[in-house]
N, C-alpha and C positions, 0 to 999 in steps of 0.2 A: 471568518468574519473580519471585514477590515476593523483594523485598530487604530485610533488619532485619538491625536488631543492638541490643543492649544495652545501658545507657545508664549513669552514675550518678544516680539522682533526687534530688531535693530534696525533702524529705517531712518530716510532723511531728514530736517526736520521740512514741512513742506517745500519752502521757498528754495529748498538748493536741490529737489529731488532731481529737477534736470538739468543739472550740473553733474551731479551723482550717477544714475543708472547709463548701463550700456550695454548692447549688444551682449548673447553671453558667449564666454572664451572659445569656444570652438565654431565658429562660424568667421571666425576673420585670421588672419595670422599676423603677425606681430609686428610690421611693418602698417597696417593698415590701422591697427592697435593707438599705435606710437601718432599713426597723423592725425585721429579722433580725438586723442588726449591733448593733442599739442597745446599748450599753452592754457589748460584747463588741471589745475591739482588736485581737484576734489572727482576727477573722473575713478570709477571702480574699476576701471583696466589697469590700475596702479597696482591694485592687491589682488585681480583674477589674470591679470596679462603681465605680473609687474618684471619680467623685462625689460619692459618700455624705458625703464629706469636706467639701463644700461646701457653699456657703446652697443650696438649693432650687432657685432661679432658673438656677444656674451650667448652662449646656451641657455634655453629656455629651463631647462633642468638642474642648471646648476644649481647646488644645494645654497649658497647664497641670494639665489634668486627668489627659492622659496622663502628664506629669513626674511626679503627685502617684502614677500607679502603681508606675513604678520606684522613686519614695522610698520606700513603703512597703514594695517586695518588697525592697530594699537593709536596711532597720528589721527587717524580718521575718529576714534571715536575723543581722544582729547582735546581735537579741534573744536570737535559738535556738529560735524558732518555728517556723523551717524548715532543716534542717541536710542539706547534700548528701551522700551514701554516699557512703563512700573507695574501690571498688569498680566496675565495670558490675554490673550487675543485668538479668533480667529479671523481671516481677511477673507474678504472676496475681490479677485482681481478680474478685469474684464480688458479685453484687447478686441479693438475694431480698424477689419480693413476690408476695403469694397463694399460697406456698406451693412457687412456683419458682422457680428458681434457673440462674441461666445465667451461666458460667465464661469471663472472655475474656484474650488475655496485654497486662500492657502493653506496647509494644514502642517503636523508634524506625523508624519508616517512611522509605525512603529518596524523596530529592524527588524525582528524577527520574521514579522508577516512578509519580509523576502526571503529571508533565510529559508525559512521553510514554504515558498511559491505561492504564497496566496499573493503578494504581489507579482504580476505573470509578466516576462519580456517576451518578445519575440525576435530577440536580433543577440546574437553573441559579441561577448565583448571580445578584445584584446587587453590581455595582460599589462600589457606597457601602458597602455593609455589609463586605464584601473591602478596603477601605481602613481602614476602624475597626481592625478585626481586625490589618491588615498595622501599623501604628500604633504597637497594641498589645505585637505579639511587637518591634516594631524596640526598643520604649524600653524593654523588661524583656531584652532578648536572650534569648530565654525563650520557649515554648511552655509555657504557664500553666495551660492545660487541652486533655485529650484531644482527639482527636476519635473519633469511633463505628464501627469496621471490623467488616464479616463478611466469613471467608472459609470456605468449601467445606469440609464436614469431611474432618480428617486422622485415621486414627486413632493412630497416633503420637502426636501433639498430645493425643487425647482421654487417651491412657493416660497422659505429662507429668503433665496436670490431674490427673488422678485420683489418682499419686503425691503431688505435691505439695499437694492439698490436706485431705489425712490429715494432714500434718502442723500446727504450732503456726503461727498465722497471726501477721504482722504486729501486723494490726490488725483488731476486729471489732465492729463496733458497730449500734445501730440510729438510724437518723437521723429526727428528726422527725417524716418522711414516713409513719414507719413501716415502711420499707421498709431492709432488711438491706443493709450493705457489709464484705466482708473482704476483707482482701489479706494475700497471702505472697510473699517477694521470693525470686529462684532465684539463689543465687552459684556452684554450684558451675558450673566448667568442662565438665562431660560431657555435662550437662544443656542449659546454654547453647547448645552446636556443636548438641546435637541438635536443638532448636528454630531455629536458624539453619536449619540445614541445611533442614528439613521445611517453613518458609518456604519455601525457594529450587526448592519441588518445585509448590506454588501457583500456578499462571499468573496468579492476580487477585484483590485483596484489592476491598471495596465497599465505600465510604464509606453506612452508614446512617444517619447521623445528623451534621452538621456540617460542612457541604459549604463553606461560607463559614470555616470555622476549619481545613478542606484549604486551601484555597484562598491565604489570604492563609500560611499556615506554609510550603507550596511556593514563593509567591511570594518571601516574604525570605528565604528558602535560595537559590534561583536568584539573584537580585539580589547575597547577600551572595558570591556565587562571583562573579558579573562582576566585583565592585568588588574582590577582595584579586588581586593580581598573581603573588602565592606559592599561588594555589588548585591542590590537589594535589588533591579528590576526597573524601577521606578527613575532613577535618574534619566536626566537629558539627554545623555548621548544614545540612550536605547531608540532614540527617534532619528527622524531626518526630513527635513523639509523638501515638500513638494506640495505643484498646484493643481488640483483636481477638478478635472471638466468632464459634464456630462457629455456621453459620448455622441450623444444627437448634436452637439455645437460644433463638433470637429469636423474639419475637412482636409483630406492628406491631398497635397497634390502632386503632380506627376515630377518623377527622376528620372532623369533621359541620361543616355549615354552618347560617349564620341569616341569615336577609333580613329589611332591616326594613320592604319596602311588597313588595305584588303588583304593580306596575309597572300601577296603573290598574284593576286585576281587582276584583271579588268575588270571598268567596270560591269560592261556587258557579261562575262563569265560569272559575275559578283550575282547579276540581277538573276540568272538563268540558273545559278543552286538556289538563288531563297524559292523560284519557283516550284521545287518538290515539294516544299511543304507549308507555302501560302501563295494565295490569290493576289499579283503583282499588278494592280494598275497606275500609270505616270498621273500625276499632278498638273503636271508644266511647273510655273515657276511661282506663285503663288503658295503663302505658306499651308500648310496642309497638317490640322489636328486630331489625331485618334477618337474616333466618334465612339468608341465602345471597345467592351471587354473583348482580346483577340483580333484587335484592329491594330495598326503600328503606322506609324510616319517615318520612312526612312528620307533624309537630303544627302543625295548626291550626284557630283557631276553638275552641280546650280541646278538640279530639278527635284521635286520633291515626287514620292511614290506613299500609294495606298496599300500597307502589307496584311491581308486578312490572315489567319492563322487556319488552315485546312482542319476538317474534323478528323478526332483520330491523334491531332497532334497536339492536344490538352486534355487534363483530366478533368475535371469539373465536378467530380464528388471528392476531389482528394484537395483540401485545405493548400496546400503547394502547389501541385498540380495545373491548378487552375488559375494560378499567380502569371499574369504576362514576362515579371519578372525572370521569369523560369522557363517559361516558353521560349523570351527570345536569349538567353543566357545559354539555355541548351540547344537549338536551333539553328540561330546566327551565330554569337560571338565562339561558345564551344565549335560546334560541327564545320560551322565555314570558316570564323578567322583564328581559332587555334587558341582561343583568349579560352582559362581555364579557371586563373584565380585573379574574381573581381575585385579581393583587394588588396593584390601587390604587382598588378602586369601594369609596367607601365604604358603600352601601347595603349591603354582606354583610360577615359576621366569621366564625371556624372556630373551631370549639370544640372542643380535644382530648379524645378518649374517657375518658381519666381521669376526666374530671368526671362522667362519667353520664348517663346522659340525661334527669335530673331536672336537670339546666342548659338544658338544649335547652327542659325546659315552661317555666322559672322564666323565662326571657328574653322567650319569648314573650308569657304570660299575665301578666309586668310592664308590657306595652305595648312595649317597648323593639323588640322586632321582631316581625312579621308571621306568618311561619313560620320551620318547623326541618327540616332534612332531614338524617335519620343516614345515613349509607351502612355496608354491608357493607365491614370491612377487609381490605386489600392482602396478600397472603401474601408470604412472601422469594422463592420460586419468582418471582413477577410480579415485583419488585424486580430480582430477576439475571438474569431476561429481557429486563428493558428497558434491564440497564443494557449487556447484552453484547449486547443489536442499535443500542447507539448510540444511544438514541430518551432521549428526558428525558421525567419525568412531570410532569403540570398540576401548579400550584402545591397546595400543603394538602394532597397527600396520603396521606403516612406520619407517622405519632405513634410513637415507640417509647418507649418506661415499662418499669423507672424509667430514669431521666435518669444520665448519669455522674455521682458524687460527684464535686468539682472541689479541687484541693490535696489528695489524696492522694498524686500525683506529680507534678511536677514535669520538665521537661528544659530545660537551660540550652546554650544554642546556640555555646558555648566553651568 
């Protein structure tokens, strides 16, 4: 049974919240970081990117760099850029883009309930990245940014949201992106036990998005229990913030990949092996999107092709199996161009669906890579199948959009 409870956040005070949040640290690199922030101090890429702070050259890792995040999140709340509620709280945050809209709470997730997998991943981490991270939360005491949960709808839960969010919001703005963020926080007592409680009726929350910022938040909770000799349980840091949406509101979208050689091929030789083992018809030149599960877009040569996946060459009762992901990972990139590990070859890159698939020609038809291959995207159903048979999915395979706004809340692990 999932475990929460209510937190007091640190959060903007209104009027400077979009000054405040931004983007969260791993969707941009530091350079992109530095020109967001420019000439803004109150931006959060100060204490989640705070290299920006340095010459260029400086490593993102250096251990001064991390000091340079607490100094700032230390300045941030003496300024009053970030001011902690006198209160627990819980929030409801809602992000709208295209026209939907999906309602998640924020909550504080208890570490344990990953420790021992009732929180469920489906994607392995890297050690190095789960150290940044861990680094991170140790020198702010601080979960700085969410991370991304669905769980199984409640209706209880849905009726909560829908009370509360008739009411006057926190906060509501539209961020750069274009893309809508509001929040409203929940004080009262009646309400709070009830969301507690409707939690503790959930057998499994699933990390969608931010499996390395589970990771290292669970890790310096455990750690910081072995290390205090008074650890009763109850303390702050047994938690870790994240925003939970029911999983009817999510929509993953597609992660396409780019090669930049045929591994030796023409293209004509190229098009004649994917033959064995999918149904190849040309496009012409118009862009051309995977209509369904086992369908593929390949662009190349300036033409775009239809790749159906032949039967026989997916499994469809087996949770991975049946992932396009895998299909064409084993198929194309393993069998034909020799690509083994998706994430350290550099001959390939993934290019999030957001972009369009007029990134996928632009790359190509610049020289910069060879071909493109969109795949059909991952639904939630395949997501909580594979994360409830225990199975991890290939690298690059879920996008979710939009992104969490990041400094909206805050949890301070003290």
């Amino acid at each position: 049974m999932a475990k929460v409870k209510p937190f007091k956040g640190v959060r903007p005070p209104k009027h400077l919240v979009e000054h405040v949040v931004s983007r969260p640290y791993d969707v941009l690199n530091s350079d992109e970081a530095r020109k967001e922030a420019h000439g803004n101090e109150k931006s959060l890429y100060r204490i989640i990117k705070p290299e920006i702070d340095f010459d260029p050259s400086t490593d993102e890792h250096d251990p001064k760099v991390y000091e340079k995040a607490a100094e700032n999140f230390k300045l941030f709340q003496e300024n009053g850029w970030l001011l902690q509620d006198d209160k627990d709280h819980y929030y409801i945050y809602s992000q709208t883009m295209d026209g939907r809209t999906q309602y998640g709470f924020v909550i504080a997730a208890w570490v344990n309930d990953y420790m021992e997998g009732r929180i469920k991943k489906h994607e392995l981490t890297r050690r190095d990245k789960e150290e940044d991270r861990m680094k991170h939360v140790r020198v702010n005491n601080a979960n700085i940014e969410p991370v991304f949960f669905a769980f199984p709808d409640n209706e209880e839960l849905a009726e909560i949201i829908e009370k509360v969010t008739k009411q006057e919001p926190e906060y509501d703005f539209i961020a750069p992106d274009g893309f809508g963020h509001t929040l409203w926080k929940i004080g009262d007592e009646p309400t709070i036990k009830k969301i507690t409680e409707e939690f503790e009726k959930i057998p499994h929350l699933y990390i969608a998005d931010g499996h390395h910022r589970s990771a290292a938040a669970a890790l310096v909770g455990a750690e910081k229990a072995r290390n205090n000799p008074d650890h009763k349980g109850d303390e702050e840091y047994n938690y870790f913030m994240a925003v939970a949406f029911p999983a009817s509101h999510l929509k993953i979208i597609d992660y396409n990949r780019v090669v930049k050689d045929l591994n030796g091929l023409l293209p004509q030789e190229f098009l004649d092996r994917l033959k064995e083992n999918f149904d190849v018809e040309e496009k012409g030149t118009d862009i051309y999107r995977p209509n369904k599960l086992h369908n593929f877009s390949l662009y190349l040569d300036g033409k775009w092709y239809s790749l159906t996946a032949k039967p026989g060459t997916y499994n469809d009762d087996d949770p991975i199996g049946v992932l396009d992901v895998t299909v064409s990972s084993d198929l194309i990139l393993r069998d034909i161009l020799g690509i083994t590990d998706l994430r350290g070859d550099k001959r390939i890159d993934f290019v999030g669906g957001i972009r369009g698939l007029e990134e996928l020609k632009r790359r190509v038809d610049s020289g910069e890579m060879a071909m493109a291959l969109a795949l059909y995207p991952v639904t939630m159903d395949q997501l909580i199948d594979i994360a409830d048979s225990g199975n991890i999915m290939p690298p690059k395979t879920t996008w979710f959009e939009p992104k969490l706004r990041s400094g909206l809340v805050i949890h301070k692990l003290d």
